[in-house]
Each structure stands twice: as C-alpha cells, then as structure tokens.
C-alpha positions as CSV (number, residue, x, y, z in Angstrom):
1,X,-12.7,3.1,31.1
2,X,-11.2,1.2,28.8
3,X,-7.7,-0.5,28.2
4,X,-5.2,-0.8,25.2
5,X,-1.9,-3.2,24.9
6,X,0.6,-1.2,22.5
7,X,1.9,-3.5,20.0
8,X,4.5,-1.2,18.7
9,X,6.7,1.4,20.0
10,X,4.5,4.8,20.7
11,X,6.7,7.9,21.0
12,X,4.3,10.4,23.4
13,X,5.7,13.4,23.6
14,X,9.6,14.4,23.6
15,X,10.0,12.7,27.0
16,X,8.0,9.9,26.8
17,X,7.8,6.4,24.4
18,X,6.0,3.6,25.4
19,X,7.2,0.3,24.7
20,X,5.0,-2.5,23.3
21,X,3.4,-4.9,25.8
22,X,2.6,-1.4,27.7
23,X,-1.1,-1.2,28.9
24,X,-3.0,2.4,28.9
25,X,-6.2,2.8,30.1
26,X,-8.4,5.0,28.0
27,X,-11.0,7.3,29.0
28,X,-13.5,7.0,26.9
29,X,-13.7,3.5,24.6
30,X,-14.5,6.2,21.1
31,X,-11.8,8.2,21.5
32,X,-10.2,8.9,17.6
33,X,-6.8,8.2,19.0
34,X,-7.2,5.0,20.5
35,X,-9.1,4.1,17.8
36,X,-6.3,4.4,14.8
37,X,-3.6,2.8,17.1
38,X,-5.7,0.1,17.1
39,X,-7.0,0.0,13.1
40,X,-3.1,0.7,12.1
41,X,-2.2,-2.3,14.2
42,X,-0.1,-0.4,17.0
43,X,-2.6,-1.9,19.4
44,X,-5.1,-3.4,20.4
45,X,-8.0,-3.7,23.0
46,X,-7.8,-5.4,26.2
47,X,-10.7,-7.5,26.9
48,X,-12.1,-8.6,30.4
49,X,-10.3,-11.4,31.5
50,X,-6.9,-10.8,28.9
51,X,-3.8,-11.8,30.8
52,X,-1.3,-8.8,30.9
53,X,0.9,-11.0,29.6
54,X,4.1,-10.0,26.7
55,X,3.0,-12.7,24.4
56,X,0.9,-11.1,22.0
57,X,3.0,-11.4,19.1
58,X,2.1,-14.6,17.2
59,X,4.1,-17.2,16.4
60,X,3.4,-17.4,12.7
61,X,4.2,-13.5,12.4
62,X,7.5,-14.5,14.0
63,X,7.7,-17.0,11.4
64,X,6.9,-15.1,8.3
65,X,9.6,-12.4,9.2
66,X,12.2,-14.8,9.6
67,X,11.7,-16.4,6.0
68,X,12.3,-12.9,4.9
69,X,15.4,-12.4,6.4
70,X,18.6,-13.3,4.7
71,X,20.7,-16.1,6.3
72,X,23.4,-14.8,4.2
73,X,23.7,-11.3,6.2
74,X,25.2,-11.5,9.7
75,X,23.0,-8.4,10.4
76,X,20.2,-10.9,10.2
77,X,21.3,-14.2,11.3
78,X,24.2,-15.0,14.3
79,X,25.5,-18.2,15.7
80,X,22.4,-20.0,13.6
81,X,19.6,-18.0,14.8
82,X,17.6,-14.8,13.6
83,X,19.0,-11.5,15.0
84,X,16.4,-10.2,17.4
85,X,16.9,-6.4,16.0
86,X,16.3,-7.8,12.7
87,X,13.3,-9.1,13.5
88,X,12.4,-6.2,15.4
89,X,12.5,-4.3,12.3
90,X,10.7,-6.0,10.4
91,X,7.8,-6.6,12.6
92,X,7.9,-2.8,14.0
93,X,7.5,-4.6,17.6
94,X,10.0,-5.4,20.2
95,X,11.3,-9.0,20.4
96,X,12.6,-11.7,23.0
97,X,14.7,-14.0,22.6
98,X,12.0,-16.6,24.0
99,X,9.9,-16.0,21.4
100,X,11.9,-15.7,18.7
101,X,14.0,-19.4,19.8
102,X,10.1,-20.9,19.7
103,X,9.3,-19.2,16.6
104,X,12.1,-20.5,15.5
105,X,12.3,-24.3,17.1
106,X,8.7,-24.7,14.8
107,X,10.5,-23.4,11.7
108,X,13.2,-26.1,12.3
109,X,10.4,-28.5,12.6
C-alpha cells in the first residue's frame, strides 16, 4: 500500500473533491492514476517517515506567484498583502494565510 498527498484540488466523483494536503492511500504503488496525479504535479508520493504536515507548498513557488500578481488590482493585492484567492489561482493549490505572510515577509526582505 502506498500513499499520495494531493497538491491540488481533485474532484472525485459528483459528490466528492478532495482538497490539497488530503492523503490517499493507494492500492497498488503502479496504478496509471496515481501515477499521472503525480507526473502532472497534482500530487505527490508520501515517503516513510513524511510528516502529514500542510506545508508542502514551497516558499519560492509562493514567491514567484506573487511577482506575477498586479499590486495595482485590488483583486490581487488588499491592505498591502497578496490576496490569498489570487494566489490560489495561480498556483492551482489552496493557500494560508501563514504561508503566504512568510512567503511574503522573504519577499520584503
């Protein structure tokens, strides 16, 4: 048995969408589906010993998306920070404010 982390949002079926940070456990490590979540970047495996933890998204991702984001358009930027749905769009993930305030702290310098 296997596990993967969902990186993006993963609509199921009509009834069910999985959220990123979600862990599914996988039958068998070769199956096709698992396998293109995880080439298209809507997941990825979790190793022995991985902390289940909702920090995968790294901080220079964070970073890059923001530079692309128009400081200009309150759609994108309120009150002097990047608008979390913004960036949520742009990186096709879900994200918090935590990690967008220390993404953003390090752009500051």
């Amino acid at each position: 048995m296997a596990k993967l982390r969902l990186l993006a949002t993963v609509k199921v079926d009509k009834d069910t969408t999985l959220r990123p940070g979600a862990v599914i456990e996988v039958k068998d490590p070769d199956d096709a589906d698992a396998a293109s979540l995880v080439a298209r970047g809507f997941a990825r495996w979790v190793k022995a010993g991985d902390e289940a933890g909702e920090d995968d998204l790294p901080p220079d991702r964070l970073i890059a998306a923001i530079g692309r984001l128009d400081p200009a358009n309150p759609k994108h930027f309120k009150a002097g920070k990047p608008e979390l749905k913004a960036l949520g769009e742009l990186l096709g993930v879900d994200v918090t404010a935590d990690q967008r305030d220390r993404a953003w702290a390090a752009l500051q310098g």
